[in-house]
DODREN-166538 format. One record per residue (C-alpha): residue number from 1; chain; x, y, z. Coordinates in steps of 0.001 Angstrom, whole numbers, plus 500000, padded with zeros to 6 digits. Layout:
<pts>
   num   chaine       px       py       pz
   NUM        A        X        Y        Z
...
</pts>
This chain:
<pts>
   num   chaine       px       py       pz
     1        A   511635   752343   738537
     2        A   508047   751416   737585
     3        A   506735   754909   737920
     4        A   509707   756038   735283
     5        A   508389   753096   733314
     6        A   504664   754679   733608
     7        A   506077   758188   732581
     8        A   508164   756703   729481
     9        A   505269   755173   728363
    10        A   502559   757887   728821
    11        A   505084   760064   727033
    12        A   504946   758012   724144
    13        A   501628   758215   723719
    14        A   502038   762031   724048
    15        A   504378   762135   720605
    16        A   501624   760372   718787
    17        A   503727   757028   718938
    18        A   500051   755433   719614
    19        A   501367   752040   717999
    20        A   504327   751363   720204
    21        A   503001   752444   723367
    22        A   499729   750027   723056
    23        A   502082   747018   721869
    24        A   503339   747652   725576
    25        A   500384   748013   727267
    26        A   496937   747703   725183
    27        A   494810   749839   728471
    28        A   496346   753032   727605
    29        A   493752   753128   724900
    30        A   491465   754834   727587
    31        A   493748   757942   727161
    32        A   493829   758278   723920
    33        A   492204   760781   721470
    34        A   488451   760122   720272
    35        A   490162   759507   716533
    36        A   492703   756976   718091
    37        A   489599   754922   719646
    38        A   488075   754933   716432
    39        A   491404   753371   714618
    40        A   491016   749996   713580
    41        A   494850   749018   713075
    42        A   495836   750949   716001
    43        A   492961   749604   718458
    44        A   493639   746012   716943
    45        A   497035   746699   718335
    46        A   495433   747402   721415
    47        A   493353   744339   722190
    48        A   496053   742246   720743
    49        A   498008   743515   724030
    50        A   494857   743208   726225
    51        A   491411   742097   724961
    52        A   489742   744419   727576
    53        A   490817   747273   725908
    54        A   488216   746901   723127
    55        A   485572   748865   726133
    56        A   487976   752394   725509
    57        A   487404   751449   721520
    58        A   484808   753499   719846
    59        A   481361   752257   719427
    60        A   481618   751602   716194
    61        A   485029   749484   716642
    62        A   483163   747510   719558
    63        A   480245   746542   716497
    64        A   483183   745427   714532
    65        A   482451   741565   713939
    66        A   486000   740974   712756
    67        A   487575   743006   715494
    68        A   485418   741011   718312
    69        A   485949   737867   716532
    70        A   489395   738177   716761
    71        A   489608   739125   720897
    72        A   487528   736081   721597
    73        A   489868   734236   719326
    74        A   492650   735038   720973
    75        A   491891   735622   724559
    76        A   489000   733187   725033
    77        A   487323   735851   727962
    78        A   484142   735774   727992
    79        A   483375   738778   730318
    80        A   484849   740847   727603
    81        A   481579   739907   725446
    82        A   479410   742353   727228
    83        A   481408   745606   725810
    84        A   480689   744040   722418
    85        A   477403   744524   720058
</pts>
């Protein structure tokens, strides 16, 4: 059941439904397209799920003060600090 889970998932991501598949799980970010990473709505989506997707965001997202400021808001994990600028 998980693994059909997995598969439903991935194949959203697939269709370009990059939105609703990282309100599910933020860590498929790794997977996505160099453009996707580089998305500040969609990889706010992301670390809203899980902060430690902001180390699959593009370098420029991870120099983002707003973007940081808002994981360490929210998620108060310090650890995730060292993928930031």
């Amino acid at each position: 059941m998980i693994i059909i889970f997995i598969l439903f998932i991935y194949i959203k991501m697939l269709i370009y439904d990059y939105k609703e598949a990282f309100k599910i799980d933020g860590l498929l970010l790794e997977f996505a397209p160099e453009e996707i990473k580089d998305n500040l709505t969609i990889v706010n989506i992301a670390v809203t799920n899980n902060g430690s997707a902001i180390q699959f965001a593009s370098e420029r997202l991870r120099n983002d003060y707003t973007l940081c400021l808002s994981i360490i808001m929210s998620t108060f994990n310090h650890k995730l600090m060292r993928f930031m600028s």
